[in-house]
C-alpha positions, 0 to 999 in steps of 0.5 A: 466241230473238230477236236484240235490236235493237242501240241506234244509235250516239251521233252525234258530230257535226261543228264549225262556226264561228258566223259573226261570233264568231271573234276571231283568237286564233291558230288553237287550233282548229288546233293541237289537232286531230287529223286536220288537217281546220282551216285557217285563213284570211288573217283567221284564221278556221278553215275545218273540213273537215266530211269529215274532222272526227271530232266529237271536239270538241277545237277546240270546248272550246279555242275562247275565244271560243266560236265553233265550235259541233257541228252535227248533221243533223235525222237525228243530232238524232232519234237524240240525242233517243231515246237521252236519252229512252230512256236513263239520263244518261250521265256527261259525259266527262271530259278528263284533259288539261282536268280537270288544266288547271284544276286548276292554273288553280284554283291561282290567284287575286287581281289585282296591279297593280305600283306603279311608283316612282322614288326614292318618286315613284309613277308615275300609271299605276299609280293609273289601273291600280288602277282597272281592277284593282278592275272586273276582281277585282270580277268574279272575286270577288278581292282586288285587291292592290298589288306595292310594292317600293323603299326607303322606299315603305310610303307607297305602300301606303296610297295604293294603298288610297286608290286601291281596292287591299285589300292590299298586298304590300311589299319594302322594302329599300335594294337595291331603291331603284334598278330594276335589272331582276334585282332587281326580277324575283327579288322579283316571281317570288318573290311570284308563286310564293308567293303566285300571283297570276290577274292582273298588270298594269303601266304600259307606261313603260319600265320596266314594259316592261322589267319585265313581259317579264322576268317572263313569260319567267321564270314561263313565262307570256303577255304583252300589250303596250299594251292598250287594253282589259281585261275577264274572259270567263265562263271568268275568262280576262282579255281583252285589247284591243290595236291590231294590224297596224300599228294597222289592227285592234283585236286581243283576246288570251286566255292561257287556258292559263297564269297569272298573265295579264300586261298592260301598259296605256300611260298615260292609257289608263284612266281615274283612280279617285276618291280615297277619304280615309282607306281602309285594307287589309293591309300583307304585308311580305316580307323577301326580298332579292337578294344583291348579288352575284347583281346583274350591274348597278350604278347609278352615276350618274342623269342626268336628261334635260331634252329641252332647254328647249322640251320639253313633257310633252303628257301632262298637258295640259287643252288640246292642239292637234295638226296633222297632214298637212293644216297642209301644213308646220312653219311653220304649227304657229305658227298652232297655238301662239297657239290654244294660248297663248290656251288655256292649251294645248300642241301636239300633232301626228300621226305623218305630221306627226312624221315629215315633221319639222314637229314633234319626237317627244315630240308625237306623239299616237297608237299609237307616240306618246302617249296623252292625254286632255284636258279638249278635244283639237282635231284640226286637218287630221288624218284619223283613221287608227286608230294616232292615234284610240287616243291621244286618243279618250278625251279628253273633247271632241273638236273636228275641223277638215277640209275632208274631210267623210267623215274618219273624225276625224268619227267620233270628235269632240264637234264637228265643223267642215268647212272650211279650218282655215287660215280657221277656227284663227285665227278661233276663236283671234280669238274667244277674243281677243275674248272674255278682253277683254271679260271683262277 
């Protein structure tokens, strides 16, 4: 009797990372694996230690982005071939630990965009939201719903319809006619957990700031702040693009373990879906009110702040003329303000010309200022350093004046001018001078 030929062992492999694929999620490769063979670089790409990795493939299901791979030796390849040849399938293993995260994953569906009101007036933010919101349910193959809550406010459901929203979820009830955060984040964590919404997102104005982190922290979830950016994965993971390290990099974040994903997107950002007359949705009305007393914070008074009278909101802006560090001091932002008379404009300018004190803060243009998009934005002795080009780079002309011919502004811009913008802003405001007499 002869011994039978034991069947070689399944080769279990090693990870490695597929060049270029890394999004720096945060080093999940390294918090899962179990022998510390992945350390991670300045740039927070993993380096695997091949000498250690046990093929147990941990980093390679949680990777996001999908960027680790197994790598087999041509050896382990013929030995994987013969066994699928020789053998019956083998059943995949399953992971209880990822079976029973997407089971509660499954738990959830739909995207919600919050309609921001005050005293009935709709935040447009919320509008360009419901934009995105129908791209992105599209997607995943879900309804895209509005979270109205006020007093007084069902008028808002029909314009979330009108909008692209094909539900609408009301609590309406005079406690809720002042934001008041813990009002306001009871009524949204009962929605939540009655009906578990996939994706949230909210205006990044102060009080969907306010809002957003109060919600997250309760149900337990992720936030991204002022994204840029929103898009799904083919795991239905909402991808999330914001500037990060001062602005210097576009960050992409995934919060692929927790539901609902939460985003905050800033003004301006995305852009206005088209208006469609006479659509209609489901209104759900929801009874659920806060007792009073549990309310810590009682609203007496509103004082509206008018900034003064020369305050400009740049926001709403056709036409904006900003200066930066090139107009070499405050007096010439003047040159700047007839160009914008003769537009029908207003003047903006950069953070380095904001914090030297030439202009006042409300018009800053850029990441830790606002975000724009006008019909023609001119950019007058800015470089275009990364935390401004993400305020103004989705206006729908860019025009750059700089003597610097390699200022990355250029990159951006519709049309661009190299010289002395101390030459060429007043000859343009001349030309358009000339041109309004003869049409006169």
């Amino acid at each position: 009797m002869t011994d039978s030929k034991p069947k070689p062992k399944k080769p279990r492999g090693v990870a490695q990372l597929i060049s270029g694929a890394c999004i720096a999620c945060g080093a999940r490769c390294q918090s899962v694996c179990p022998v510390n063979c992945v350390e991670m670089t300045d740039t927070g790409e993993p380096i695997i230690d091949a000498a250690k990795c046990i093929g147990c493939q941990k980093c390679v299901k949680i990777c996001p982005a999908s960027a680790l791979e197994m790598y087999f030796t041509p050896e382990e390849q013929r030995i994987l071939a013969e066994l699928a040849a020789a053998a019956a399938p083998v059943e995949e293993e399953i992971d209880p630990e990822a079976a029973a995260l997407a089971a509660k994953l499954a738990q959830y569906r739909g995207v919600w965009v919050f309609v921001e009101q005050t005293e009935g007036e709709p935040a447009k933010v919320s509008w360009e939201l419901l934009g995105v919101g129908a791209e992105l349910a599209g997607k995943l193959g879900v309804e895209l719903c509005a979270l109205v809550i006020g007093e007084k406010v069902e008028h808002l459901c029909q314009e979330a319809f009108a909008h692209g929203a094909a539900k609408a979820y009301l609590l309406d009830a005079p406690l809720y006619y002042h934001y008041r955060t813990e009002a306001y984040v009871e009524a949204c964590c009962h929605l939540i957990e009655k009906h578990r919404p996939e994706i949230i997102l909210m205006g990044a104005t102060g009080m969907g700031r306010d809002l957003a982190g109060a919600i997250a922290t309760r149900v337990g979830t992720g936030l991204t702040a002022d994204c840029t950016g929103l898009a799904i994965d083919d795991k239905r993971n909402l991808m999330q693009t914001r500037p990060a390290f001062g602005g210097n990099i576009m960050a992409t974040i995934m919060c692929d373990r927790f539901r609902p994903q939460m985003s905050t997107v800033r003004p301006n950002v995305m852009p206005m879906p088209e208006r469609r007359e006479g659509a209609s949705g489901e209104i759900v009305r929801d009874p659920f009110v806060v007792p009073e007393e549990n309310i810590l914070t009682k609203v007496i008074e509103i004082i509206r702040d008018t900034h003064g009278k020369g305050a400009v909101d740049i926001t709403g802006a056709d036409f904006i003329i900003s200066g930066g560090r090139g107009m070499m001091g405050p007096d010439n932002f003047a040159m700047l303000q007839e160009l914008a008379d003769e537009l029908g404009g207003v003047v903006g300018a950069s953070r380095s010309a904001v914090d030297a004190g030439w202009m006042p803060g409300d018009r800053q243009v850029g990441q830790t200022g606002k975000t724009v998009r006008p019909k023609i934005y001119i950019a007058c002795g800015i470089s275009g350093a990364i935390q401004h080009l993400v305020g103004m780079q989705d206006s729908d002309m860019v025009i750059a004046i700089n003597r610097d011919k390699n200022a990355p502004i250029f990159e951006v811009a519709t049309y661009g001018i190299v010289g002395d913008l101390f030459q060429v802003v007043p000859a343009i405001t001349r030309r358009i001078r000339e041109l309004k007499q003869q049409k006169q």
